[in-house]
Rosetta silent file (secondary structure, phi, psi, omega in degrees, C-alpha in Angstrom):
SEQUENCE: XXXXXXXXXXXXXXXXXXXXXXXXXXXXXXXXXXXXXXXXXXXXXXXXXXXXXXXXXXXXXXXXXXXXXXXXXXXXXXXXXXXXXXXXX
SCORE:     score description
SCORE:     0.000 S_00000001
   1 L     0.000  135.161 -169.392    5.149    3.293   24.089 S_00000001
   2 L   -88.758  111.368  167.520    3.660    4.365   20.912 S_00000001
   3 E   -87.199  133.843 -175.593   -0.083    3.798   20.648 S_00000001
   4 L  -135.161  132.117 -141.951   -2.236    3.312   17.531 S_00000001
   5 L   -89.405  170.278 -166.604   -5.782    3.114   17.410 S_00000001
   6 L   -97.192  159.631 -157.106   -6.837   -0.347   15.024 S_00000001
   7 L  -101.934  -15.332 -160.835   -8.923    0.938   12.007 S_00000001
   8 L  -107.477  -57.719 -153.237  -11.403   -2.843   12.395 S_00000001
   9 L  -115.151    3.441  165.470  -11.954   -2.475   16.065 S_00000001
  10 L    77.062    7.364 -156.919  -11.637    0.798   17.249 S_00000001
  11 L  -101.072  144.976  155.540   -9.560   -0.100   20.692 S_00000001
  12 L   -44.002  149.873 -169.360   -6.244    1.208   21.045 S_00000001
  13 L  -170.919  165.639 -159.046   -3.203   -1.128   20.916 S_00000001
  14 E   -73.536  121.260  173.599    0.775   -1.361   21.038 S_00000001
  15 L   -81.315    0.391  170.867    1.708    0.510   17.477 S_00000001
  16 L   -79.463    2.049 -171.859    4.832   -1.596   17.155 S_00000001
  17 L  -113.234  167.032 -160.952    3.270   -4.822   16.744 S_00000001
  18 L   -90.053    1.171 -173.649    2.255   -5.835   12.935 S_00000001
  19 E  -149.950  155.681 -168.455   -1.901   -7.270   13.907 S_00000001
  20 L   -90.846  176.775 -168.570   -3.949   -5.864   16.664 S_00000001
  21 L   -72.686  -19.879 -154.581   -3.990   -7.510   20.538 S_00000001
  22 L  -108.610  -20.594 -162.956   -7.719   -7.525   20.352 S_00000001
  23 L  -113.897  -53.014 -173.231   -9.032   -8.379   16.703 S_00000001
  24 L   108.660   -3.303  161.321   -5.853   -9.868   15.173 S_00000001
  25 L   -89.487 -177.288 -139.605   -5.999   -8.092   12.314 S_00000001
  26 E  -100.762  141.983 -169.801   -3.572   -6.045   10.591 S_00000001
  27 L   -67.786  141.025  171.399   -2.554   -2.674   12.093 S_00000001
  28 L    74.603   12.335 -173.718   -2.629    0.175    9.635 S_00000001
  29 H   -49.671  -57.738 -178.552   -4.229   -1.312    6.751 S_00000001
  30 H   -47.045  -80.770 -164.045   -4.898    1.485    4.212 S_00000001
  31 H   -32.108  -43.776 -171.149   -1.284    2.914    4.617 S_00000001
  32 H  -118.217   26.583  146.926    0.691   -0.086    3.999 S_00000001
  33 H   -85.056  -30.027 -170.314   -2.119   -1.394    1.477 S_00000001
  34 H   -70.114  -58.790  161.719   -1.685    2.238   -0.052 S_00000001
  35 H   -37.863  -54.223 -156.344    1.975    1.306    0.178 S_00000001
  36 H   -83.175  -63.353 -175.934    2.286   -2.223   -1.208 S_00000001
  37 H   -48.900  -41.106 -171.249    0.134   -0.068   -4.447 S_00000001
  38 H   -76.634  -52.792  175.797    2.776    2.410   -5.006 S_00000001
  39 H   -45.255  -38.012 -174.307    5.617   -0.279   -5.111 S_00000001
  40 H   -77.834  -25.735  167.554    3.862   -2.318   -7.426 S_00000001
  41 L   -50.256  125.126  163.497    3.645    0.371  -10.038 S_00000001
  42 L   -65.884  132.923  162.409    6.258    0.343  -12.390 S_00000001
  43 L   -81.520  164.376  170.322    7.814    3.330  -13.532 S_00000001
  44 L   -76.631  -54.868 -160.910    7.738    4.276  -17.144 S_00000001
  45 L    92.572  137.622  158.939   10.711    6.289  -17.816 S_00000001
  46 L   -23.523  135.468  175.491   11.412    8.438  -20.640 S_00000001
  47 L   -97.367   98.829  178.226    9.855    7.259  -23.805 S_00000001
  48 L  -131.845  162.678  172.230   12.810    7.402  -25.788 S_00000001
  49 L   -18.284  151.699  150.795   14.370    5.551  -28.665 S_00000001
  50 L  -112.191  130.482 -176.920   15.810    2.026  -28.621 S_00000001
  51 L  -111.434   92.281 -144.786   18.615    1.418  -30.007 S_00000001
  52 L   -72.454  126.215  166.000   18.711   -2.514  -30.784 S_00000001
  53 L   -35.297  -62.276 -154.835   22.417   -4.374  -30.385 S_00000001
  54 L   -81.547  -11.016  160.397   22.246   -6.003  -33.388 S_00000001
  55 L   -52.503  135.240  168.798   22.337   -2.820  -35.627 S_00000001
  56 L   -55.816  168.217 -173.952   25.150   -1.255  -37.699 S_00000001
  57 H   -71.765  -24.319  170.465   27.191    1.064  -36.546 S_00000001
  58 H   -90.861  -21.824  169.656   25.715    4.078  -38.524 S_00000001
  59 H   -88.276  -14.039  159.838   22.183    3.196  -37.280 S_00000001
  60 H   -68.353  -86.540 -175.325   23.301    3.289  -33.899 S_00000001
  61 H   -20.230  -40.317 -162.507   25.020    6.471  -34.372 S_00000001
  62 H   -73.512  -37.126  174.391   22.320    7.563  -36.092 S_00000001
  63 H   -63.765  -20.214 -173.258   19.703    6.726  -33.375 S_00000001
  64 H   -84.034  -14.254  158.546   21.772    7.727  -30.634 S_00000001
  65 H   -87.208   -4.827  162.413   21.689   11.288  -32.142 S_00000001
  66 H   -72.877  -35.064 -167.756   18.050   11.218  -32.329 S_00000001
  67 H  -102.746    7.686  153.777   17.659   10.385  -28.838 S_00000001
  68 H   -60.482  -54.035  179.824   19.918   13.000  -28.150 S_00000001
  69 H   -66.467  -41.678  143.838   17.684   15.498  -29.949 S_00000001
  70 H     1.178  -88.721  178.914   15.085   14.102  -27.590 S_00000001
  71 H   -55.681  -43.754  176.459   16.770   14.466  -24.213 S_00000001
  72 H   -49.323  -53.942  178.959   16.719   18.242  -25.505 S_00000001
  73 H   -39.761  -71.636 -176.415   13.397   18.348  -26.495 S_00000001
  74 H   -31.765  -34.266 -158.153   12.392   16.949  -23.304 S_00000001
  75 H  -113.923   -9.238 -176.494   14.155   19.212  -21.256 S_00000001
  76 H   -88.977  -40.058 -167.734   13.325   22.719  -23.373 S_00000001
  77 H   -80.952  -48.196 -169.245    9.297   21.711  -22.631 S_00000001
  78 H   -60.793    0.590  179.901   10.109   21.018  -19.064 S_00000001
  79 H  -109.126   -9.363  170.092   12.012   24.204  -18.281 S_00000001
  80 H  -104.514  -18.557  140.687    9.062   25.863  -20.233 S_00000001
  81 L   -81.218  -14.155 -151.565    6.656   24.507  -17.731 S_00000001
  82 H   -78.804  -44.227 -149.318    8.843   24.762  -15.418 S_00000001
  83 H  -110.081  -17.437 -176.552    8.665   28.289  -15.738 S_00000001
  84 H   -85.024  -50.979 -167.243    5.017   28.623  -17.005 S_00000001
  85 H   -58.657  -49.083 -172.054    4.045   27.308  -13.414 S_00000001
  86 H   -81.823  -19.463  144.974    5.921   29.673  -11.283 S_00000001
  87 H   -89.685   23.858  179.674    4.357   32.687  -12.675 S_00000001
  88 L   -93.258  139.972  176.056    1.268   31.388  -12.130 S_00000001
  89 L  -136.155    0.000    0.000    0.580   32.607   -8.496 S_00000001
């Protein structure tokens, strides 16, 4: 049986259950308050162009080679940190 000690009351107590036997509060708090924080962040994503639906067909094209030139960019500075970090030792 896995034991975990309760972070409110200091007593030890069955780590499989979700509140403790002696205080009733919740087992674990920071960590799966810590948790519940990471989930709610959104990621961002690349900030790259949008290319709106309702556009012609040459402003699409045009944007979609822009965000092409982008994804390049993007990936020439990251292989240039990429590479500035590992000779730093």
């Amino acid at each position: 049986m896995k034991e975990t000690k309760c972070e409110h009351c200091g007593f030890w107590t069955n780590g499989k259950l979700d509140n403790c036997n002696y205080c009733g509060k919740r087992l674990n708090d920071r960590h799966l308050n810590e948790i519940e924080e990471r989930e709610s962040i959104e990621l961002k994503g690349l900030p790259l162009l949008k290319v709106p639906e309702e556009a012609p067909f040459y402003t699409k094209g045009f944007l979609y080679v822009l965000r092409f030139i982008q994804l390049i960019f993007l990936s020439i500075i990251s292989m240039v940190a990429a590479m500035a970090s590992s000779t730093v030792h």
